[in-house]
C-alpha positions in Angstrom: 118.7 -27.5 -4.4 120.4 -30.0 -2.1 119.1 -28.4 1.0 115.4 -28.3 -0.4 115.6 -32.2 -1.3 116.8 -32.7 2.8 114.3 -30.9 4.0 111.9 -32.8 1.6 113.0 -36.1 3.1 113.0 -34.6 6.6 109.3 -33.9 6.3 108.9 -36.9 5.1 110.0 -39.1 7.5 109.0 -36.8 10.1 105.1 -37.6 9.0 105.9 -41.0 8.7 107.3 -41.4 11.7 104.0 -39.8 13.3 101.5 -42.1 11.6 103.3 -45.1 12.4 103.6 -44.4 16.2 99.6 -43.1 15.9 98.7 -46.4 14.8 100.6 -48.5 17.1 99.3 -46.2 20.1 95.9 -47.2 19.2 96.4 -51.0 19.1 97.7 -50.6 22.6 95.3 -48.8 24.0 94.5 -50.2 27.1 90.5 -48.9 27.4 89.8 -51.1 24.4 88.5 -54.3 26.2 87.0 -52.3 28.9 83.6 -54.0 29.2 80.6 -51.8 28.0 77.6 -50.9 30.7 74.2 -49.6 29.9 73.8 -48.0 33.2 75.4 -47.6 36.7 73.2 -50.7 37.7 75.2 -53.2 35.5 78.5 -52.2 36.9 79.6 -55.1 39.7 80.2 -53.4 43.2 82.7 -55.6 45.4 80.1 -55.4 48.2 76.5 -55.9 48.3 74.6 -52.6 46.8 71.6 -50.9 48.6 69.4 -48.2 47.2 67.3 -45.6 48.8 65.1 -43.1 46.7 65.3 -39.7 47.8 63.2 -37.6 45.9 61.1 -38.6 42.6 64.4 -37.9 40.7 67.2 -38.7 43.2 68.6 -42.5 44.0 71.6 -43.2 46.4 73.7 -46.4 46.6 75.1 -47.7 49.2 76.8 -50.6 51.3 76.7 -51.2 54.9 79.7 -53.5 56.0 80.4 -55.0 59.2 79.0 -54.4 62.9 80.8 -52.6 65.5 79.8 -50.0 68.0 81.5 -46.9 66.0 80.7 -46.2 62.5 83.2 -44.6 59.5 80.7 -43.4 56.7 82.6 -43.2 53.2 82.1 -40.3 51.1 84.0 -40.2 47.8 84.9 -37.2 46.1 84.5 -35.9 42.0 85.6 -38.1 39.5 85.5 -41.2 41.9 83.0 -44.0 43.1 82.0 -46.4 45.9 84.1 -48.8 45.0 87.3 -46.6 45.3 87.0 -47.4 49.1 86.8 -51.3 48.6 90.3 -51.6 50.7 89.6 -49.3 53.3 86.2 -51.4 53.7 87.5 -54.8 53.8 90.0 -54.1 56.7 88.0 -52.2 58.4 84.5 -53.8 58.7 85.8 -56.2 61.0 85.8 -54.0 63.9 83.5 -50.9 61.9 80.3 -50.7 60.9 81.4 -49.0 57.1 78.6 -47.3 55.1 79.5 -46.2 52.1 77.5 -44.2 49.8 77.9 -43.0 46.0 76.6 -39.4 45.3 74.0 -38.9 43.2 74.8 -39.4 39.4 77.6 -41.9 40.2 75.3 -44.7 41.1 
């Protein structure tokens, strides 16, 4: 009987244990005061943004940074953006001319 009562308690504090941690996860969740967007337009690009229309359906955004007589054109891959080369772009756009463009559906 002693054994079942332990395990009792066990269980117990074993769900307890879980809920408490689940709630304080949640209030430290760090993608709660990420600021909300209604479209890729809204979002603020560290450079300034160009668009192009390609088709009736297709866009492309873009930035064009710096002169120089060699150009390094920025392609980002899935699950990134332009603004993942913001770095590279700074240091190099004063000897580069840097385009960097966002694949369709990203911006």
């Amino acid at each position: 009987m002693k054994t079942i009562q332990h395990i009792s308690i066990l269980l117990f504090l074993s769900a307890l244990t879980l809920v408490c941690n689940t709630n304080a996860y949640s209030q430290m969740n760090p993608l709660i005061n990420l600021p909300e967007y209604a479209s890729f337009d809204d979002i603020p690009y560290p450079f300034e943004l160009h668009k192009v229309q390609l088709s009736n359906e297709v866009n492309l955004a873009y930035v064009d940074e710096g002169t120089g007589k060699e150009t390094i054109i920025f392609i980002h891959g899935l699950g990134s953006y332009l603004p993942a080369w913001k770095k590279n772009i700074e240091v190099l756009r004063n000897d580069y001319r840097c385009i960097a463009i966002d694949l369709p559906g990203y911006g």
